[in-house]
RODREN-262171 format. One record per residue (C-alpha): residue in three letters; x, y negated, z. Coordinates in steps of 0.1 Angstrom, whole numbers, plus 5000, padded with zeros to 4 digits. Layout:
BEGIN
residuo_X_Y_Z
ALA_X_Y_Z
...
//
This chain:
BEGIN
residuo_X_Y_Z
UNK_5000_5000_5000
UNK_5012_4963_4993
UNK_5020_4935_5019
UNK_5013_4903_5017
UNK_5038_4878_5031
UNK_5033_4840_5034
UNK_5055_4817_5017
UNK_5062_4786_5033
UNK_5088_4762_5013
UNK_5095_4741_5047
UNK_5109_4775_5059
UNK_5138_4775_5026
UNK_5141_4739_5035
UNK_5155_4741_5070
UNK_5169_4773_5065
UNK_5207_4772_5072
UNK_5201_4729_5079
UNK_5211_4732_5112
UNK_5239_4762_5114
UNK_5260_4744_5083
UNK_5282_4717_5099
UNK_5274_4688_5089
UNK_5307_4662_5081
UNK_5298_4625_5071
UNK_5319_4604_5048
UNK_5350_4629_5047
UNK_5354_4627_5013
UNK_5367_4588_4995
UNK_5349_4585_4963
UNK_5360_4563_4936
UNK_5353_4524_4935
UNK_5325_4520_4906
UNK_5335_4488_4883
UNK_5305_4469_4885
UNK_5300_4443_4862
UNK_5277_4411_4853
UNK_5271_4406_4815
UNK_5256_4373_4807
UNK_5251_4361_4770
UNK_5255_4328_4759
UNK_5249_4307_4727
UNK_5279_4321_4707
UNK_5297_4350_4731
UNK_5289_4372_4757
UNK_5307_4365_4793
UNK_5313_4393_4816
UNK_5324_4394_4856
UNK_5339_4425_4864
UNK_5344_4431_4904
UNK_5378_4448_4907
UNK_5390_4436_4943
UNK_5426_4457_4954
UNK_5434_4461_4918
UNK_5463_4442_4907
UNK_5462_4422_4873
UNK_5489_4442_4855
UNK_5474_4472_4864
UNK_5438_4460_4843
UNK_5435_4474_4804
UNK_5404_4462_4781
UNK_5400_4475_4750
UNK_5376_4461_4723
UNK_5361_4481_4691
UNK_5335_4465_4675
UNK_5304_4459_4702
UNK_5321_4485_4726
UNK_5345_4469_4757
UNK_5365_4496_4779
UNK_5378_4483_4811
UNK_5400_4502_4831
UNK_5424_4501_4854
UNK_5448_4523_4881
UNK_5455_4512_4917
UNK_5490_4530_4931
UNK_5495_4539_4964
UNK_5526_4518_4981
UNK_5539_4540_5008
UNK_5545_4523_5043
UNK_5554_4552_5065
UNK_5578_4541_5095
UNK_5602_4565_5112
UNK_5586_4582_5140
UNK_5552_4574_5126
UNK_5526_4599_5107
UNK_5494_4592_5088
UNK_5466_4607_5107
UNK_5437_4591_5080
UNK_5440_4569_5054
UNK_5408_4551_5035
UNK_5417_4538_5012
UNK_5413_4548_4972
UNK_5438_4551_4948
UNK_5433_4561_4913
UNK_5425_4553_4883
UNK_5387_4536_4875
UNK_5369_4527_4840
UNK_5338_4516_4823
UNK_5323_4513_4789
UNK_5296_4494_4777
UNK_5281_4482_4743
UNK_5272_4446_4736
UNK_5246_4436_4713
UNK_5267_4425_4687
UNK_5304_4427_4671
UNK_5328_4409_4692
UNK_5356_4390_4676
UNK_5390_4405_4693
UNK_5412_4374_4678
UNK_5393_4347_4700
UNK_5381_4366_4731
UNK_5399_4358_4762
UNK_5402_4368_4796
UNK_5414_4361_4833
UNK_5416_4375_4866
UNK_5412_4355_4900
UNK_5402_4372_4935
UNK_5395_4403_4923
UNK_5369_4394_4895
UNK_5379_4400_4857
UNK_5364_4377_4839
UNK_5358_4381_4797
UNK_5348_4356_4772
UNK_5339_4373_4743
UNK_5328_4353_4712
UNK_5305_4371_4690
UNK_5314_4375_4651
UNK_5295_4358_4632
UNK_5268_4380_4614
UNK_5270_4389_4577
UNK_5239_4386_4558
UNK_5226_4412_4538
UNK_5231_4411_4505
UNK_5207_4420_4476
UNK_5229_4436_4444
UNK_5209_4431_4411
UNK_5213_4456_4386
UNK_5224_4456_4354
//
């Protein structure tokens, strides 16, 4: 003869909750770029937060409407004699982001700078090509 049995999903919820232990914030993730992207009458301008990161260390790439940002904070080791690193918060790594504007950006004219820890981009747009009708012959 069959059994019924009575399935109750709190039951596969909590099961194992409370006999796993339970660590919070052990593990550093990577810093997220985060970036502002405003457009203006002839370019785009974008704030990129990148505090920690030195300038040298930033790379942004243009191809067409796509912008790459990336960049790699090192690790300068301070350790003194007689002195060990029990925990250390801090991220180092390498971070990047990609995005696609709206239109073609023209490489020769953009510009950019970094002050407090914000890259900021001025990217002038190219100027669009009309469409042109071919008549035939």
């Amino acid at each position: 003869m069959a059994s019924l049995t009575r399935y109750d999903p709190l039951d596969d919820f909590f099961r194992g909750f409370f006999v796993r232990p339970v660590e919070m914030g052990s593990v550093a993730e990577a810093p997220s770029v985060k970036i502002d992207v405003k457009e203006q009458e002839g370019n785009y301008v974008v704030h990129a937060e990148m505090p920690g990161i030195r300038k040298d260390d930033i790379h942004v790439s243009i191809d067409g409407s796509t912008v790459s940002i990336s960049a790699e904070r090192k690790q300068e080791k301070e350790v003194k004699e007689g002195e060990r690193v029990l925990r250390t918060e801090r991220y180092f790594g390498k971070v990047s982001r990609s995005f696609q504007l709206g239109q073609d950006i023209d490489e020769g004219q953009a510009s950019a700078k970094f002050t407090d820890g914000v890259l900021e981009l001025t990217l002038p747009k190219k100027a669009a090509t009309q469409a042109r009708r071919l008549t035939i012959q």
